[in-house]
VEXMISE-188655 format. One record per residue (C-alpha): x, y, z. Coordinates in pm, 1 decimal. Example, Ala and Ser with C-alpha at 12.3 -4.5 7.8 and 13.67 -1.06 7.14 Angstrom:
SEMAR | xx | yy | zz
SEMAR | 1230.0 | -450.0 | 780.0
SEMAR | 1367.0 | -106.0 | 714.0
END
This chain:
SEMAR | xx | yy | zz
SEMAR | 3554.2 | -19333.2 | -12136.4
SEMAR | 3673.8 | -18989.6 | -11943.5
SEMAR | 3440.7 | -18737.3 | -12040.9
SEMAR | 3627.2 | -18450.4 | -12234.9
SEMAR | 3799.8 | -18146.3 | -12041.8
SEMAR | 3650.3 | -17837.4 | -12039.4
SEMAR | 3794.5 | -17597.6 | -12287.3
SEMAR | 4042.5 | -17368.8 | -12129.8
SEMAR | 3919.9 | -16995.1 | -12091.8
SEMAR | 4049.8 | -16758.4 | -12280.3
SEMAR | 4079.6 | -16353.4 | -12271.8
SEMAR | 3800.0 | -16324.1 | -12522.9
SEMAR | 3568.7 | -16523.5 | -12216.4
SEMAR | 3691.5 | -16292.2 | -11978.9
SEMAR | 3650.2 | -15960.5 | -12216.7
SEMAR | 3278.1 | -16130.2 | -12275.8
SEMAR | 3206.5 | -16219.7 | -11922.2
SEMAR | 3313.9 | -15873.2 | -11773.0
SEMAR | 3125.2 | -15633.9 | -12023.2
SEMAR | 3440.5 | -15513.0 | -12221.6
SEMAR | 3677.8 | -15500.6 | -12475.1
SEMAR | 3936.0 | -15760.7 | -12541.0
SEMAR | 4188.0 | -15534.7 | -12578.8
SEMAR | 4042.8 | -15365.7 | -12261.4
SEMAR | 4080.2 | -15703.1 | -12105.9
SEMAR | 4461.9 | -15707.2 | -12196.2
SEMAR | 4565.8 | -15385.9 | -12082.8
SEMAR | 4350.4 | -15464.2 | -11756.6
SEMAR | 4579.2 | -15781.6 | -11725.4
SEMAR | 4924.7 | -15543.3 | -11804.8
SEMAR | 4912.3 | -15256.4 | -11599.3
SEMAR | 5015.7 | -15103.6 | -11905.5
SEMAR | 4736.9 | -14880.2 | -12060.4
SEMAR | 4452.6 | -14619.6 | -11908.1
SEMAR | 4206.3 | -14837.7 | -11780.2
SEMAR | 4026.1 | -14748.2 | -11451.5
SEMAR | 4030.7 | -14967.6 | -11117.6
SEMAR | 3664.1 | -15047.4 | -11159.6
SEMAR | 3735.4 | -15212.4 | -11487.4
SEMAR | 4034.7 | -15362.5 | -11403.2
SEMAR | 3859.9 | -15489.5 | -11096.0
SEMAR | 3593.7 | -15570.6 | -11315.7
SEMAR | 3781.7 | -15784.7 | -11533.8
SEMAR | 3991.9 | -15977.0 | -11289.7
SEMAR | 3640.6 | -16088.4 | -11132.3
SEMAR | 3528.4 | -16232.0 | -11423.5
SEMAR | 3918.3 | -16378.3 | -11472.9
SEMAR | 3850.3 | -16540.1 | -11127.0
SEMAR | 3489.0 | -16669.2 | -11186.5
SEMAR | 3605.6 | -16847.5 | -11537.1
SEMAR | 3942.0 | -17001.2 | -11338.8
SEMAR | 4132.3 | -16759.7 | -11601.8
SEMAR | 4487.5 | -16728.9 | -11498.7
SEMAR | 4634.0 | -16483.6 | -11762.9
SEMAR | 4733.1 | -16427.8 | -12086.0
SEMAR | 5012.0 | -16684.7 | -12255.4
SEMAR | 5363.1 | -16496.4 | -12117.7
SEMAR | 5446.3 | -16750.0 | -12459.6
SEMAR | 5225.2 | -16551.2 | -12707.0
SEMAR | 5326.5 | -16203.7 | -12559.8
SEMAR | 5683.9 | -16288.5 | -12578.8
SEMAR | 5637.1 | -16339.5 | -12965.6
SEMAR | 5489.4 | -16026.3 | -12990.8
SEMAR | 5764.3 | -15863.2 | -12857.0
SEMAR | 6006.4 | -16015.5 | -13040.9
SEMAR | 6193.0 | -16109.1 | -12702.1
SEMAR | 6184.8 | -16393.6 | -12442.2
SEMAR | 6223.8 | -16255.6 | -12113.0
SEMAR | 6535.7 | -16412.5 | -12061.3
SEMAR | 6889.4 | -16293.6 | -12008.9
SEMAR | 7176.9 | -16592.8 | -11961.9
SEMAR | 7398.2 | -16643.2 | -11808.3
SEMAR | 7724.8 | -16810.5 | -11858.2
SEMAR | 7887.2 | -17021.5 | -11571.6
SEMAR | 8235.3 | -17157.1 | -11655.6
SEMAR | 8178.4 | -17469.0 | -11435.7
SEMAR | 7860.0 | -17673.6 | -11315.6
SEMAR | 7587.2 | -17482.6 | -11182.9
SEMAR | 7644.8 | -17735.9 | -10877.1
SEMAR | 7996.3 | -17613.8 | -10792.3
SEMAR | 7904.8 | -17235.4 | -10896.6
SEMAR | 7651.2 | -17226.6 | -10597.9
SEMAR | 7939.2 | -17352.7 | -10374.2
SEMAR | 8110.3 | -17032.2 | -10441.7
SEMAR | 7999.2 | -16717.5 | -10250.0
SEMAR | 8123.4 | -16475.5 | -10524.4
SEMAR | 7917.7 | -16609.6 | -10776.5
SEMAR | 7627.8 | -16635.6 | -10575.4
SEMAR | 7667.8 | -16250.2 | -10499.3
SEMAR | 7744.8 | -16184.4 | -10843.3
SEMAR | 7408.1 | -16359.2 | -10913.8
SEMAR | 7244.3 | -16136.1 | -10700.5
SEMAR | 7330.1 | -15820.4 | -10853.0
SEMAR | 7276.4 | -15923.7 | -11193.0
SEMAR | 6897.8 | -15954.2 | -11068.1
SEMAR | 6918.4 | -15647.3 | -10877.4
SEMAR | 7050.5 | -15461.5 | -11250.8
SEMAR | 6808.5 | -15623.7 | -11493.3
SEMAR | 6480.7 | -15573.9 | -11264.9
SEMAR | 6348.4 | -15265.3 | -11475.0
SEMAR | 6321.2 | -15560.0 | -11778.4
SEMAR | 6097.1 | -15789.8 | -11540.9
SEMAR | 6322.2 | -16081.3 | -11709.1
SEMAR | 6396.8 | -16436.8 | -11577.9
SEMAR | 6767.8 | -16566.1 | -11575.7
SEMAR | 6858.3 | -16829.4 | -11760.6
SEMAR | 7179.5 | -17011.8 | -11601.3
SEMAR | 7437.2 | -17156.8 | -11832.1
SEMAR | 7731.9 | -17416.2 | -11797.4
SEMAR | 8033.8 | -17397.9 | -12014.0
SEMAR | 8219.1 | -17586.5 | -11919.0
SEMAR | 8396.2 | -17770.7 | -12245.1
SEMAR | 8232.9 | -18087.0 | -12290.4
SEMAR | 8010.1 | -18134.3 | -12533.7
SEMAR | 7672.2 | -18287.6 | -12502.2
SEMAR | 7645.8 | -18205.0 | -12100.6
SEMAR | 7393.3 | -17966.1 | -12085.5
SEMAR | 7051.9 | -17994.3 | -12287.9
SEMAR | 7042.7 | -17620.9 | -12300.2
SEMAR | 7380.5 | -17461.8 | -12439.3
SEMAR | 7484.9 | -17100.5 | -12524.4
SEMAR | 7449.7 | -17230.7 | -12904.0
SEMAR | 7091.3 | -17250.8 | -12843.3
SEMAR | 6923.7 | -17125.6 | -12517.1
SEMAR | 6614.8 | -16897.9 | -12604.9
SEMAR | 6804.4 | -16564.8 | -12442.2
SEMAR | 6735.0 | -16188.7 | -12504.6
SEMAR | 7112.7 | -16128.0 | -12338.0
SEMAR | 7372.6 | -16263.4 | -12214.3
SEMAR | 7596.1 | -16181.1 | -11888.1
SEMAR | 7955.5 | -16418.1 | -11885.3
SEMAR | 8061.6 | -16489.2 | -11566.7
SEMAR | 8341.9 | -16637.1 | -11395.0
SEMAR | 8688.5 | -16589.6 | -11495.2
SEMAR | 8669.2 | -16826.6 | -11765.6
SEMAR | 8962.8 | -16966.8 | -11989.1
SEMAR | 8662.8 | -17018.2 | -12241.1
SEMAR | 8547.0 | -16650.2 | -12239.9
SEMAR | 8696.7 | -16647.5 | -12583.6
SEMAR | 8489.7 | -16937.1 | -12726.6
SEMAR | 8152.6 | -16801.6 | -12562.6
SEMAR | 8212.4 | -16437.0 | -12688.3
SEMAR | 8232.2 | -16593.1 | -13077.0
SEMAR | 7888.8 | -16830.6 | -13022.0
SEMAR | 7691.8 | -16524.0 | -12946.5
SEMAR | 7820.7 | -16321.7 | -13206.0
SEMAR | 7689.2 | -16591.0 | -13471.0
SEMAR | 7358.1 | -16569.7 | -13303.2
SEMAR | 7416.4 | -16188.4 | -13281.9
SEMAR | 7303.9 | -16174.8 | -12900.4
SEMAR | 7388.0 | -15894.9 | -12705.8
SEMAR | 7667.6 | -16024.8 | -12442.8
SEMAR | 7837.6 | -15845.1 | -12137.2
SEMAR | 8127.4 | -15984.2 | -11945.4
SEMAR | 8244.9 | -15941.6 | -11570.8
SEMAR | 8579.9 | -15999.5 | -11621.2
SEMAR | 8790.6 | -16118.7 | -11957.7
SEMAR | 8942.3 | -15962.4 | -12256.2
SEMAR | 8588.6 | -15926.2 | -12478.2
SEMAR | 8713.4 | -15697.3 | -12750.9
SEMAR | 8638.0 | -15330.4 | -12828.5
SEMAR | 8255.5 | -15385.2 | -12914.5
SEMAR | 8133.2 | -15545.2 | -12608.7
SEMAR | 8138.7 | -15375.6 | -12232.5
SEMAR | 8323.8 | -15534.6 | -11983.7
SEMAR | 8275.0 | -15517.2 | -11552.6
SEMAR | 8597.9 | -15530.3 | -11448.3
SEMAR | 8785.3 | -15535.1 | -11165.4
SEMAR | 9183.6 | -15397.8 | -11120.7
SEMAR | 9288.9 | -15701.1 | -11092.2
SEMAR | 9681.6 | -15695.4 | -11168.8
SEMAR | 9695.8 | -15412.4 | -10927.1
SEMAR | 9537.5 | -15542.1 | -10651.0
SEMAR | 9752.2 | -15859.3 | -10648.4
SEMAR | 10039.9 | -15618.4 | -10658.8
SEMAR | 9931.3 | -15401.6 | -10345.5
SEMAR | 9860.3 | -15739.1 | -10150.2
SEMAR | 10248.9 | -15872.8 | -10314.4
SEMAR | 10382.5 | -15539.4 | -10204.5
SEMAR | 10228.3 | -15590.1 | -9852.2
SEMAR | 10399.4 | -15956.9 | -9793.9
SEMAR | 10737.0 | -15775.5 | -9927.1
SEMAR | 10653.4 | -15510.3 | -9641.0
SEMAR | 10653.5 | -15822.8 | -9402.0
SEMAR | 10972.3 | -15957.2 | -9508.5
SEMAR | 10913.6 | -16197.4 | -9760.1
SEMAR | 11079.3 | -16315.4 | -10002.1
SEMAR | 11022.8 | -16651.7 | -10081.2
SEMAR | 10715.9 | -16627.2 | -10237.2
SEMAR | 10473.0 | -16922.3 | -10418.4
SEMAR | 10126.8 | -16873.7 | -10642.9
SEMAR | 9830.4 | -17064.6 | -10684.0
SEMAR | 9626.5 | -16932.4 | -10977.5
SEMAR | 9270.2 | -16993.5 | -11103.4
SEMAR | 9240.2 | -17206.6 | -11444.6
SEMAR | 9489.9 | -17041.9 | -11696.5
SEMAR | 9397.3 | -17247.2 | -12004.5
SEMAR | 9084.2 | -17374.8 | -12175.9
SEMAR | 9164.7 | -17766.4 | -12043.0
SEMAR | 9186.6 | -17610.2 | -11699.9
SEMAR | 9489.2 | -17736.6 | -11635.3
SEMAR | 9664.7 | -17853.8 | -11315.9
SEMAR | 9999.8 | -17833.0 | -11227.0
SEMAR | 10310.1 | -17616.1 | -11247.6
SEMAR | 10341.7 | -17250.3 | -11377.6
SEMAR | 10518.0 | -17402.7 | -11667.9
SEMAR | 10639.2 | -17113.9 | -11954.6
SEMAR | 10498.8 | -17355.7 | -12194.0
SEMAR | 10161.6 | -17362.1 | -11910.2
SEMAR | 10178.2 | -16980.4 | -11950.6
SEMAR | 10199.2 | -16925.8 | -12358.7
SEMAR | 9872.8 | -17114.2 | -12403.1
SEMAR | 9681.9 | -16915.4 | -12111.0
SEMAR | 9342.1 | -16804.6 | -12241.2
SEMAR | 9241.3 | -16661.5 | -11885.0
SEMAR | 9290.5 | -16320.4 | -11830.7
SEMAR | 9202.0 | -16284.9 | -11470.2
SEMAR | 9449.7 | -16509.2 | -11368.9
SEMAR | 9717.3 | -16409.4 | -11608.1
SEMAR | 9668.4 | -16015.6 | -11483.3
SEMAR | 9673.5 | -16131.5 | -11061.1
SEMAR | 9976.5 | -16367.5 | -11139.8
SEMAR | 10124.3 | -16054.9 | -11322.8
SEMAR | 10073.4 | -15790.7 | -11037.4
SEMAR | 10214.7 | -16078.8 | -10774.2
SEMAR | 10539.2 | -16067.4 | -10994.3
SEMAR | 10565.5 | -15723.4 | -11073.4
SEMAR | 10682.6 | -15777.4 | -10655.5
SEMAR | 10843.6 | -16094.1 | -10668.3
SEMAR | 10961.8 | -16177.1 | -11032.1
SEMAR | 11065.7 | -16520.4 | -10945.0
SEMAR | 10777.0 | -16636.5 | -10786.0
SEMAR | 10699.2 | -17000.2 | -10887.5
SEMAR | 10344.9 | -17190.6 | -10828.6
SEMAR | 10122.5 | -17381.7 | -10935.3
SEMAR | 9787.8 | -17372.9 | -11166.2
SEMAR | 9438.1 | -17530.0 | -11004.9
SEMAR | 9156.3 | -17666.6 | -11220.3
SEMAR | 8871.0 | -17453.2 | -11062.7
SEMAR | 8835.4 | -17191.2 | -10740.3
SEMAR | 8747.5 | -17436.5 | -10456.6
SEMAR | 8887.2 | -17530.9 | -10152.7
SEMAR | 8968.1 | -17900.6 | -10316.9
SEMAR | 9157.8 | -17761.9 | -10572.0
SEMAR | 9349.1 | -17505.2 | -10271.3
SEMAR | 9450.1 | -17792.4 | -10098.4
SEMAR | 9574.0 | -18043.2 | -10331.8
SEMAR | 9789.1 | -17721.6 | -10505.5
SEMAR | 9977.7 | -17629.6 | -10150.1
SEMAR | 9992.8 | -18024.8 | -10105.3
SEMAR | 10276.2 | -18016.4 | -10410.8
SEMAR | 10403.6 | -17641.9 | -10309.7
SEMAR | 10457.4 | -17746.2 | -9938.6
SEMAR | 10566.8 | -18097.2 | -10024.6
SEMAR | 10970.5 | -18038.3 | -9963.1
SEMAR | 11042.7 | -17898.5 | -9559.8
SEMAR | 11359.1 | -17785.3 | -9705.5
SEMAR | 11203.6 | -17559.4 | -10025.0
SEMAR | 10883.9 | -17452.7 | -9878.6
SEMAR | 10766.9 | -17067.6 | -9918.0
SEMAR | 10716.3 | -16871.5 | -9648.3
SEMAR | 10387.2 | -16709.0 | -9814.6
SEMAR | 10171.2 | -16832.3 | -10080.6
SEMAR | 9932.2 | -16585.7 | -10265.0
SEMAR | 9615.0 | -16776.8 | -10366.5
SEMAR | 9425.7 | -16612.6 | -10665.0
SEMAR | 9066.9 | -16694.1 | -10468.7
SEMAR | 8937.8 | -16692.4 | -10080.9
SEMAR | 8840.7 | -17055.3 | -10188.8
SEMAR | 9192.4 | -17124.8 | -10277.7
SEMAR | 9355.5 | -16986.6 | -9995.7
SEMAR | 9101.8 | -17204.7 | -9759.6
SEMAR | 9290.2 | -17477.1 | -9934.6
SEMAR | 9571.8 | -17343.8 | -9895.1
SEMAR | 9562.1 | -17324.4 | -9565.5
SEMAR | 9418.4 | -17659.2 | -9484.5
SEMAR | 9705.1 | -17814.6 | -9653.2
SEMAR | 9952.9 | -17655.9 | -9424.6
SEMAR | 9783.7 | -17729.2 | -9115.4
SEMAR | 9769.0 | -18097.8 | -9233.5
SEMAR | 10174.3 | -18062.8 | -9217.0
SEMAR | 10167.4 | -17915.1 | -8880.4
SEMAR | 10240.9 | -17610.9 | -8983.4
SEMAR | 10099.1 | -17260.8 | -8815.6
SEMAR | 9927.6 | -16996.1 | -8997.9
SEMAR | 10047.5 | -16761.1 | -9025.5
SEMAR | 10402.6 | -16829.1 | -8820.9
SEMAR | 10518.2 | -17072.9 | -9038.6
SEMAR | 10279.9 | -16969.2 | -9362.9
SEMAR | 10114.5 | -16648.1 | -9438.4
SEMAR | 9833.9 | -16721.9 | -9637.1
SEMAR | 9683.5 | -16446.5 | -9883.2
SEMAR | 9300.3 | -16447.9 | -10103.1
SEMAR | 9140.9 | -16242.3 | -10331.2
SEMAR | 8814.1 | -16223.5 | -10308.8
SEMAR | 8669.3 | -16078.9 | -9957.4
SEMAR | 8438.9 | -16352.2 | -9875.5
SEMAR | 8334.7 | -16568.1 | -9545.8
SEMAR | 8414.8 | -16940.3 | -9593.2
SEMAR | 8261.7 | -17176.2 | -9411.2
SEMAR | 8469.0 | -17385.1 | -9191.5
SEMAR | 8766.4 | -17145.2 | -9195.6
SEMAR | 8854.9 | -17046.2 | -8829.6
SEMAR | 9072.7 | -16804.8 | -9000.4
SEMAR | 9019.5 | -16405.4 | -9075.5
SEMAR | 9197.0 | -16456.2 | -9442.0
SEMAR | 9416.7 | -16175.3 | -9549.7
SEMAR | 9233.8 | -16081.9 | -9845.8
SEMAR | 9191.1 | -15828.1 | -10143.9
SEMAR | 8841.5 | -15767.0 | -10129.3
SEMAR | 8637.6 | -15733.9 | -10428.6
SEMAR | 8237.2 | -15546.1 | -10478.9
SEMAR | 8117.6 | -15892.4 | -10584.8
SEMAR | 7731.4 | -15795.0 | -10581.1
SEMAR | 7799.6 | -15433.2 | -10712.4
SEMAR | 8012.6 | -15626.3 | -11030.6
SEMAR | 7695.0 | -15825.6 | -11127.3
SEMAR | 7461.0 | -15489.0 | -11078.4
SEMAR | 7659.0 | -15309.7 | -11315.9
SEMAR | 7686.4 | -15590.7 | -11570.6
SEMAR | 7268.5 | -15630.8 | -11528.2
SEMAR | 7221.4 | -15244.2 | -11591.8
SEMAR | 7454.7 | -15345.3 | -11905.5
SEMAR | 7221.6 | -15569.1 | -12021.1
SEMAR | 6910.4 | -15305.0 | -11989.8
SEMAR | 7154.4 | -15064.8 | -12169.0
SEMAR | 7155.2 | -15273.7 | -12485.5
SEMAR | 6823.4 | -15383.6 | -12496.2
SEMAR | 6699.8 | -15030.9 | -12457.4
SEMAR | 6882.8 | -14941.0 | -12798.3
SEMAR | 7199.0 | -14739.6 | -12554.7
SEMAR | 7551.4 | -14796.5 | -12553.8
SEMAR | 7652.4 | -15022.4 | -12287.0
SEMAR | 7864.8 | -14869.5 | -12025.2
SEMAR | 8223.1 | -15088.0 | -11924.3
SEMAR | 8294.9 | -15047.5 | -11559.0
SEMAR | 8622.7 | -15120.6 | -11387.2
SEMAR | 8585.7 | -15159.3 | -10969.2
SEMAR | 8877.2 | -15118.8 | -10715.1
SEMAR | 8967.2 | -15421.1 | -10455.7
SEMAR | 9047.6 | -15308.5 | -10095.6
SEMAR | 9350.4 | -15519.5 | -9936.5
SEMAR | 9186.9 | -15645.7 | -9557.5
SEMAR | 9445.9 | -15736.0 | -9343.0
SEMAR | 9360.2 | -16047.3 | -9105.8
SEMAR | 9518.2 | -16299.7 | -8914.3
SEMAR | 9693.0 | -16487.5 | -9168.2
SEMAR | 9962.6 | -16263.0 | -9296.5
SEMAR | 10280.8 | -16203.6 | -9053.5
SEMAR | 10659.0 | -16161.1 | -9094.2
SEMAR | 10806.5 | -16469.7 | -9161.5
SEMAR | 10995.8 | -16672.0 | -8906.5
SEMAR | 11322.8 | -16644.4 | -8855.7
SEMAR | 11549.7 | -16978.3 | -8904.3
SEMAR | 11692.0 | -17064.0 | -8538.0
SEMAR | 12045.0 | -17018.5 | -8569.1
END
């Protein structure tokens, strides 16, 4: 037979062991209350000769009443959200705004389908809740956490007057980098947009496409790119990713006789795509193409310095943590709204003109 464990310490041993208080002991283990160093040093000997680690982060979340968590909400796999350099920056501020809590972060898929994650907005153990990501299903998360009445901030997304939003001007940045392109001479003009609709959708910018669009970053870029060229057709991609980039321009570019001289991609991700697809057709960026992003971001692999509306990615998440610290402290959130900056590279230029 295996002889029995020994019982796991507890504070009480520790308190016992180092001459003091148990609730000495616990403020000794906090930081939180006046004791002196030689107490607290005191203390955390004994802790160390008993092989006492601490007390239960479980048991002092229940007193509390919180679990040192704050979500957050990914619109796709956690997988293809670490692919993406925005969200990864994003990510980082978020930490960088919710440090004065000392909370963990929870990360959450949404992505649709039910049953895929074991741990769902419906349920997670969260004190908070940041939304990321542009998502067609902003809607959908926004009403799950009001059931559970759970504090909620979004970067980006129509949330309705009680919750704070981090925003970014999206329809007018599109517009400055449309209005730049028109500069150039162009005319002929094609969009790829980020999911519209909650089935992420791929294909054309169908009006029927359009009426059931749920997303309201893309709807607002694919507004300020037609506020410049109202006839602008394109086509709809199922996430931001390269993949999704390239198999878009693959239909736009399809026809030598009907192809645009620029497309305007609603990511950097996309416009990578983008761009691979043309120079699978032998064409030249940006002679034959001028490519333009949104996002300001280095992609790997792209030999390119993407013309791009550049977006505070990291300063975005910050502001949505400090949100979540806001509400939690019992003050009114504060909404946000950041500025892009259009950076001209190397793959915007006039368009060629037909030999003749």
């Amino acid at each position: 037979m295996q002889p029995d464990a020994a019982p796991r310490p507890t504070l009480a041993d520790v308190a016992a062991r180092a001459g003091v208080s148990q609730s000495t002991a616990s403020l000794a283990f906090s930081g939180s209350g006046p004791v002196s160093d030689a107490t607290k040093e005191r203390v955390l000997a004994a802790a160390s000769e008993l092989g006492y680690a601490g007390p239960d982060p479980r048991a002092r979340s229940l007193r509390r009443g919180r679990s040192g968590i704050v979500g957050v909400v990914l619109e796709e796999r956690v997988r293809a959200a670490f692919l993406d350099p925005v969200k990864i920056q994003m990510l980082d501020g978020i930490s960088e705004g919710i440090a004065p809590l000392g909370a963990g972060l929870l990360l959450l898929t949404d992505t649709g389908v039910a049953g895929e994650s074991a741990v769902s907005i419906e349920s997670a153990p969260v004190d908070a809740v940041v939304l990321i990501g542009c998502s067609p299903r902003l809607a959908v998360s926004i009403e799950a956490l009001r059931r559970r009445g759970i504090p909620a901030v979004a970067i980006e997304g129509d949330t309705g007057e009680d919750l704070p939003e981090i925003s970014i001007d999206n329809l007018q940045a599109t517009r400055r980098g449309a209005e730049y392109l028109r500069q150039l001479g162009h005319t002929d003009v094609a969009i790829v947009t980020l999911p519209v609709d909650a089935a992420r959708t791929r294909g054309p910018l169908t009006d029927e496409l359009l009426r059931s669009s749920t997303a309201a970053t893309a709807s607002q870029r694919l507004a300020g790119a037609r506020e410049i060229f109202p006839e602008a057709t394109g086509r709809s991609a199922g996430a931001s990713s390269i993949e999704e980039g390239l198999e878009a321009a693959r239909a736009l570019l399809a026809d030598p006789a009907n192809r645009p001289t620029a497309i305007i991609a609603q990511s950097d991700l996309l416009a990578a795509g983008v761009i691979q697809a043309a120079e699978e057709l032998g064409m030249h960026v940006p002679g034959d193409l001028s490519v333009l992003g949104f996002d300001g971001i280095r992609v790997d692999g792209l030999q390119h310095d993407l013309t791009t509306l550049a977006q505070p990615s990291v300063a975005k998440g910050r502001a949505a943590g400090e949100a979540v610290v806001q509400m939690l402290s019992g003050e009114p959130p504060e909404s946000r709204c950041f500025t892009s900056t259009l950076h001209v590279g190397d793959t915007t230029a006039p368009p060629r003109t037909p030999a003749g």
